[in-house]
Backbone as XML, in Angstrom:
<?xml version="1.0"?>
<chain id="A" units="angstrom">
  <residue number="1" name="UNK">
    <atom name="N" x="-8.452" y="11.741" z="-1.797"/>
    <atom name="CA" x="-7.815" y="12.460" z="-2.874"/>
    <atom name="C" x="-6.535" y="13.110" z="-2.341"/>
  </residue>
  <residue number="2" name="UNK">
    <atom name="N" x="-5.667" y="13.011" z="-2.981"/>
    <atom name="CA" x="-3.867" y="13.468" z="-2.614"/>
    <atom name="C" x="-4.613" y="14.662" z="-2.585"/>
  </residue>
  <residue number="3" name="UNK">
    <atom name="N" x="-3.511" y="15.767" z="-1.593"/>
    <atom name="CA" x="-3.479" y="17.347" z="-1.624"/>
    <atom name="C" x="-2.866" y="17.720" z="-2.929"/>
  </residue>
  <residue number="4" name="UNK">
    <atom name="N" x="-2.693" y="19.240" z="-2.880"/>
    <atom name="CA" x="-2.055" y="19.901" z="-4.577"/>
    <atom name="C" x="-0.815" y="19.726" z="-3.807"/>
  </residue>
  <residue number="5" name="UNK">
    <atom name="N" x="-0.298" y="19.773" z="-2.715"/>
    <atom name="CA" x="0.999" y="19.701" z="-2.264"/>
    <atom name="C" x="1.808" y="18.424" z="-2.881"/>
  </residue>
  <residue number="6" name="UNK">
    <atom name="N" x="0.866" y="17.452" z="-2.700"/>
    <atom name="CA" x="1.049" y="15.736" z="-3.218"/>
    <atom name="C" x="1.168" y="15.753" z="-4.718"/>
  </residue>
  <residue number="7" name="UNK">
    <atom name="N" x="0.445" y="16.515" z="-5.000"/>
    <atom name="CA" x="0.048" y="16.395" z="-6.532"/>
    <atom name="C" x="1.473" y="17.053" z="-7.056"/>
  </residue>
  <residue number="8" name="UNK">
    <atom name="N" x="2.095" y="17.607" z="-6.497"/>
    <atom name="CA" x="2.986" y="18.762" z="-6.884"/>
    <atom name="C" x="4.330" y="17.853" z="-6.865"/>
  </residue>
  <residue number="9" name="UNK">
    <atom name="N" x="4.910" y="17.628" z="-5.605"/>
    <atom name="CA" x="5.654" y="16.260" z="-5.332"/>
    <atom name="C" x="5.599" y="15.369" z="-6.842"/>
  </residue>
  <residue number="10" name="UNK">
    <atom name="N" x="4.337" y="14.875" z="-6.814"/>
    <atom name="CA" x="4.668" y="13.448" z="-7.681"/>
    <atom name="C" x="4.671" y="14.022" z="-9.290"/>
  </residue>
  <residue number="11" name="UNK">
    <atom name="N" x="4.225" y="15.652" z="-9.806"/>
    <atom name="CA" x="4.913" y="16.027" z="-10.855"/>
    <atom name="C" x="6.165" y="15.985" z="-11.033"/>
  </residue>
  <residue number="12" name="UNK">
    <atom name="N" x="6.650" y="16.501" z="-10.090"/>
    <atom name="CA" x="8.231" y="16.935" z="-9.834"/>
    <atom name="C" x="8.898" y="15.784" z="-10.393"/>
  </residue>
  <residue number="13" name="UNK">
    <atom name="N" x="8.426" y="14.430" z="-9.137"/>
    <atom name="CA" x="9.279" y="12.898" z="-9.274"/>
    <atom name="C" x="9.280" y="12.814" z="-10.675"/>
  </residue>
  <residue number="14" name="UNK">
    <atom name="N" x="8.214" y="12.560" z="-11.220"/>
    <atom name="CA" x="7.848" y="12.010" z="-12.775"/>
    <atom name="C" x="8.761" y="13.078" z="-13.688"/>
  </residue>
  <residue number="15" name="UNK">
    <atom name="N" x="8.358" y="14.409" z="-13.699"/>
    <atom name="CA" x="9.728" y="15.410" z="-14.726"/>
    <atom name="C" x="11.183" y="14.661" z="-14.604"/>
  </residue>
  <residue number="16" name="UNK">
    <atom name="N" x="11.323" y="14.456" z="-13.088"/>
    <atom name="CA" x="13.097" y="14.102" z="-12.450"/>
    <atom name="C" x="13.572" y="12.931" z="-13.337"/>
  </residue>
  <residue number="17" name="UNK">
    <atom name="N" x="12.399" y="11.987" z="-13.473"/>
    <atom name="CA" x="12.508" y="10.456" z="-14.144"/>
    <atom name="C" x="12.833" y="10.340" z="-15.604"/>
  </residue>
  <residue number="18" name="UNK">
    <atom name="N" x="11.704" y="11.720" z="-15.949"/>
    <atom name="CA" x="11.874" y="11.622" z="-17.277"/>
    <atom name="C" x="13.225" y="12.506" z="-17.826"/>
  </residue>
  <residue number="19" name="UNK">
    <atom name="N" x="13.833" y="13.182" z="-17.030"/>
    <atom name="CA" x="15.517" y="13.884" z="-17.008"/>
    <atom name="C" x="16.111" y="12.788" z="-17.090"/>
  </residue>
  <residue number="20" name="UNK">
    <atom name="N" x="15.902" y="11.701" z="-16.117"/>
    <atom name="CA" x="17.203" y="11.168" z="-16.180"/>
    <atom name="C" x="17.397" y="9.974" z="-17.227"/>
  </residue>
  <residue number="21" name="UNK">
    <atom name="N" x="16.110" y="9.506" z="-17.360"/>
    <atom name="CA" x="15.917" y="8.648" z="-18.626"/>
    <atom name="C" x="16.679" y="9.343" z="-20.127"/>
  </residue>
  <residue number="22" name="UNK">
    <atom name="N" x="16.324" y="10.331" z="-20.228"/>
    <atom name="CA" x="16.998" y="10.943" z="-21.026"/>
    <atom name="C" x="18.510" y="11.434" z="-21.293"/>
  </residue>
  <residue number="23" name="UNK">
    <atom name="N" x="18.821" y="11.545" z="-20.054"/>
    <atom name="CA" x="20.327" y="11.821" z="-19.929"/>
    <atom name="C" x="20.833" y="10.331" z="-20.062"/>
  </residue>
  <residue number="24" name="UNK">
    <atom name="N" x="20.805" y="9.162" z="-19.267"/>
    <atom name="CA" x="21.018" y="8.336" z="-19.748"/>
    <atom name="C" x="20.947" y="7.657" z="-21.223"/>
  </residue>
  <residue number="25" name="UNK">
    <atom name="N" x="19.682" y="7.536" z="-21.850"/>
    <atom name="CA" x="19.160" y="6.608" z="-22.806"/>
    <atom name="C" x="19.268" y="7.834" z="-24.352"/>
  </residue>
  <residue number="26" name="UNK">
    <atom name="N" x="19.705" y="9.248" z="-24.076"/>
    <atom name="CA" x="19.151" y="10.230" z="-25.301"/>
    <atom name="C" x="17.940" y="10.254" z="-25.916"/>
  </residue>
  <residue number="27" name="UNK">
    <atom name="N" x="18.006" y="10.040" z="-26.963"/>
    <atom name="CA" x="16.571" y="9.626" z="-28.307"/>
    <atom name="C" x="16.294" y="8.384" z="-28.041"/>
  </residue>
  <residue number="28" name="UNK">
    <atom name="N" x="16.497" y="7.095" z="-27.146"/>
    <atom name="CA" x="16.416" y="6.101" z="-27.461"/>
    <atom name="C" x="14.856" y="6.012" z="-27.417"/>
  </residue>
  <residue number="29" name="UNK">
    <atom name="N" x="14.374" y="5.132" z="-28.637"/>
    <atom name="CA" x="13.307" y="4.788" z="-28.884"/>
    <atom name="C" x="13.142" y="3.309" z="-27.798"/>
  </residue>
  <residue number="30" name="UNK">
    <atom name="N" x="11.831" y="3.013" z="-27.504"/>
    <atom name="CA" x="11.649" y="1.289" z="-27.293"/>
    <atom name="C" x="10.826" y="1.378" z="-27.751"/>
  </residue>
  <residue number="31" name="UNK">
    <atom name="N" x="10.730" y="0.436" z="-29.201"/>
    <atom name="CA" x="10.064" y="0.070" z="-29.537"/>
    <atom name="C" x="9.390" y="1.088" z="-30.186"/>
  </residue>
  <residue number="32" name="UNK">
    <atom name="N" x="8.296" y="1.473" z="-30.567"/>
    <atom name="CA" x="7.717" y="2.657" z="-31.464"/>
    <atom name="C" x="7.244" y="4.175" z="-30.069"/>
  </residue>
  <residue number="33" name="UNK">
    <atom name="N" x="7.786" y="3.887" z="-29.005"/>
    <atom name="CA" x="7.635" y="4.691" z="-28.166"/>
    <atom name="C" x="8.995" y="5.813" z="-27.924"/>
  </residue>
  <residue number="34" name="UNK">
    <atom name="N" x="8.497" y="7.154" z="-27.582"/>
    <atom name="CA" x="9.229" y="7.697" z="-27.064"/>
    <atom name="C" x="9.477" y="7.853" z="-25.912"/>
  </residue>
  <residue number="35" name="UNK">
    <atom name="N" x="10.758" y="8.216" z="-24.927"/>
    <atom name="CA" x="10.999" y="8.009" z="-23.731"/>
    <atom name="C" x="9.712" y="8.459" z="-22.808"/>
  </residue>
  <residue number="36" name="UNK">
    <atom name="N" x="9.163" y="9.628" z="-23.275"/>
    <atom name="CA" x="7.681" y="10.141" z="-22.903"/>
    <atom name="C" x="6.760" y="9.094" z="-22.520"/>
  </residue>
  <residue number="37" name="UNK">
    <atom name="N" x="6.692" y="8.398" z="-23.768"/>
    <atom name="CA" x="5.556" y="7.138" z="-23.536"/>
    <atom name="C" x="5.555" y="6.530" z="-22.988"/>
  </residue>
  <residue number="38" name="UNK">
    <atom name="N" x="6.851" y="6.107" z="-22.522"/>
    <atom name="CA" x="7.240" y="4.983" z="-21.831"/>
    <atom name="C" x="7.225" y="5.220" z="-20.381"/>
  </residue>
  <residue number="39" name="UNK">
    <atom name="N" x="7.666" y="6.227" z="-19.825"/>
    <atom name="CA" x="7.812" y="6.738" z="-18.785"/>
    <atom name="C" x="5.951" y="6.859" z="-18.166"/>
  </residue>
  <residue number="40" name="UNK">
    <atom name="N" x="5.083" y="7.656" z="-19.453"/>
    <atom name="CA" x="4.080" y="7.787" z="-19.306"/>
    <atom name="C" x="3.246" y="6.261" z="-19.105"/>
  </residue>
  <residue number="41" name="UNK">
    <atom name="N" x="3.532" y="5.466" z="-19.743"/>
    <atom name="CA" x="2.769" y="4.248" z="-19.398"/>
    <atom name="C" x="3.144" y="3.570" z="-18.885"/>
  </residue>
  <residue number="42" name="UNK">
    <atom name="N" x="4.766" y="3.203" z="-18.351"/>
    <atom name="CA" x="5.042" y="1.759" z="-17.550"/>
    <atom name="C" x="5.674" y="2.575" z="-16.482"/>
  </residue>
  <residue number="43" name="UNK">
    <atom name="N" x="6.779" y="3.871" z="-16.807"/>
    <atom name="CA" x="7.714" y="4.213" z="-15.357"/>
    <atom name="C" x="7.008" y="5.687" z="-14.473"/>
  </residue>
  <residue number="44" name="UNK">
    <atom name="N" x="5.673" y="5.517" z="-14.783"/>
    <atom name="CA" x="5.355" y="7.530" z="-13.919"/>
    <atom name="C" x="5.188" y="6.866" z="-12.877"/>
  </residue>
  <residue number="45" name="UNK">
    <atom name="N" x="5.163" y="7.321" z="-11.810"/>
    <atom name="CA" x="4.460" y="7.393" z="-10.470"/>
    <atom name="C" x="3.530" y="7.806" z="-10.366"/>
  </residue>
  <residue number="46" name="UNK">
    <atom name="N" x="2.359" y="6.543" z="-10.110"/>
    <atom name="CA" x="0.928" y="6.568" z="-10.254"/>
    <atom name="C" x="0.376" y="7.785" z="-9.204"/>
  </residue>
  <residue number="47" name="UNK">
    <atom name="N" x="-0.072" y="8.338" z="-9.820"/>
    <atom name="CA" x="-1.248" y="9.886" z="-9.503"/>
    <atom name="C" x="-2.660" y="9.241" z="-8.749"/>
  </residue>
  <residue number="48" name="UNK">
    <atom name="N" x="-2.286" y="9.539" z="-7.416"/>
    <atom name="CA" x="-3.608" y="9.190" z="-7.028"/>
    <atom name="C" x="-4.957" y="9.767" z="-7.064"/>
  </residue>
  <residue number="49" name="UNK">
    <atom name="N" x="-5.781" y="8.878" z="-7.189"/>
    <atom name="CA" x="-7.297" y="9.311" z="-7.168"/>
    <atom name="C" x="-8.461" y="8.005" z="-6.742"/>
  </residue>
  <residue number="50" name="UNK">
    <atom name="N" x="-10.120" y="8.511" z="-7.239"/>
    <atom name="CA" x="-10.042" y="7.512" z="-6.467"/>
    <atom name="C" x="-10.746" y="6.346" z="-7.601"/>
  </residue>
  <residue number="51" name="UNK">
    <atom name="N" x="-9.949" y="6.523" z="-8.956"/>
    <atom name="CA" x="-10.242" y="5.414" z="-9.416"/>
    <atom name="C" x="-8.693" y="4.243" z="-9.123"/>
  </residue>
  <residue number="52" name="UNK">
    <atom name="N" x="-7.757" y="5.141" z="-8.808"/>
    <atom name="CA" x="-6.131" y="3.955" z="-8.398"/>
    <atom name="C" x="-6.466" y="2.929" z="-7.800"/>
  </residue>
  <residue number="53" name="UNK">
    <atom name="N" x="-6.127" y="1.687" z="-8.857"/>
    <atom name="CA" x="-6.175" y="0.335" z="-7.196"/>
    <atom name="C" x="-5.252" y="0.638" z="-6.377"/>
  </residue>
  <residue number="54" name="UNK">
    <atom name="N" x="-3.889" y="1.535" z="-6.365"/>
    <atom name="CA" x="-2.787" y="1.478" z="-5.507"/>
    <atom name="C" x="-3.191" y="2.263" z="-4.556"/>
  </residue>
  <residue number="55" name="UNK">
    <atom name="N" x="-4.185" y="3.775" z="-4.748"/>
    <atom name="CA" x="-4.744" y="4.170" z="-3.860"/>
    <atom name="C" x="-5.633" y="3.336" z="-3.042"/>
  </residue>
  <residue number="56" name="UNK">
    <atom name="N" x="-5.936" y="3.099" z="-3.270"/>
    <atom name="CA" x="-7.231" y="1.727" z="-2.317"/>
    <atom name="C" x="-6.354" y="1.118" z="-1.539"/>
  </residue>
  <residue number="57" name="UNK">
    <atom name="N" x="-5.430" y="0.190" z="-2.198"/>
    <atom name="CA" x="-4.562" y="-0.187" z="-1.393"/>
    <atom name="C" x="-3.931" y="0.047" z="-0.553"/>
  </residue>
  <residue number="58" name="UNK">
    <atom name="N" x="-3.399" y="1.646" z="-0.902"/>
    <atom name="CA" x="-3.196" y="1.909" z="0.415"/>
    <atom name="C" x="-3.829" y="2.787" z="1.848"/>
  </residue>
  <residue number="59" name="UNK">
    <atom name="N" x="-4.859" y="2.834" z="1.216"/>
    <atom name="CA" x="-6.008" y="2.885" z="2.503"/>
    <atom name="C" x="-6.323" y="1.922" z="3.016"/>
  </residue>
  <residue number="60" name="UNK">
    <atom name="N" x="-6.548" y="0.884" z="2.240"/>
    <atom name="CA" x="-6.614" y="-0.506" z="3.347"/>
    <atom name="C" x="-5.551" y="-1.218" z="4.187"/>
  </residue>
  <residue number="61" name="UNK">
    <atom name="N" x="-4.428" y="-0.396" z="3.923"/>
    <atom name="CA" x="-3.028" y="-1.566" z="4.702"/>
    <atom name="C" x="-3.762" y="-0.797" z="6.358"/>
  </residue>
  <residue number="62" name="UNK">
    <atom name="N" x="-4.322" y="0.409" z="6.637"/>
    <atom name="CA" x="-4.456" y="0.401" z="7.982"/>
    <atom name="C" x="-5.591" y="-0.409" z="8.999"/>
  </residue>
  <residue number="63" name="UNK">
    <atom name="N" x="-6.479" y="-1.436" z="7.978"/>
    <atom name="CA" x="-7.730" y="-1.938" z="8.487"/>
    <atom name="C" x="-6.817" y="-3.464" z="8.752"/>
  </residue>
  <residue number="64" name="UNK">
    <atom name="N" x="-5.620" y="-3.562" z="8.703"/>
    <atom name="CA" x="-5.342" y="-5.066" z="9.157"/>
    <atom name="C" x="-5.250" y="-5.187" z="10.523"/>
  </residue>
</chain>
């Protein structure tokens, strides 16, 4: 399980993303989504735990 330090970090990234999406793109909708959604379902930076395959993954890159 990430620390709250980690956890804190990858809020930050994800707010930063969703700033700049916005400064760039404004209101832009895609599709019936708001920049929120979008960010929230295809662009956040996955939150680890221990259902993440990316977490797994990367506990296993050290068993090669």
């Amino acid at each position: 399980m990430a620390s709250t330090h980690s956890q804190k970090v990858l809020k930050t990234l994800n707010e930063k993303l969703l700033v700049t999406f916005q400064k760039y793109y404004g209101d832009l909708k895609i599709g019936d989504m708001s920049p929120e959604e979008f960010i929230q379902t295809y662009g956040a930076i996955p939150q680890e735990d221990d259902n993440s395959p990316l977490s797994k993954d990367s506990q296993n890159m050290g068993d090669t």
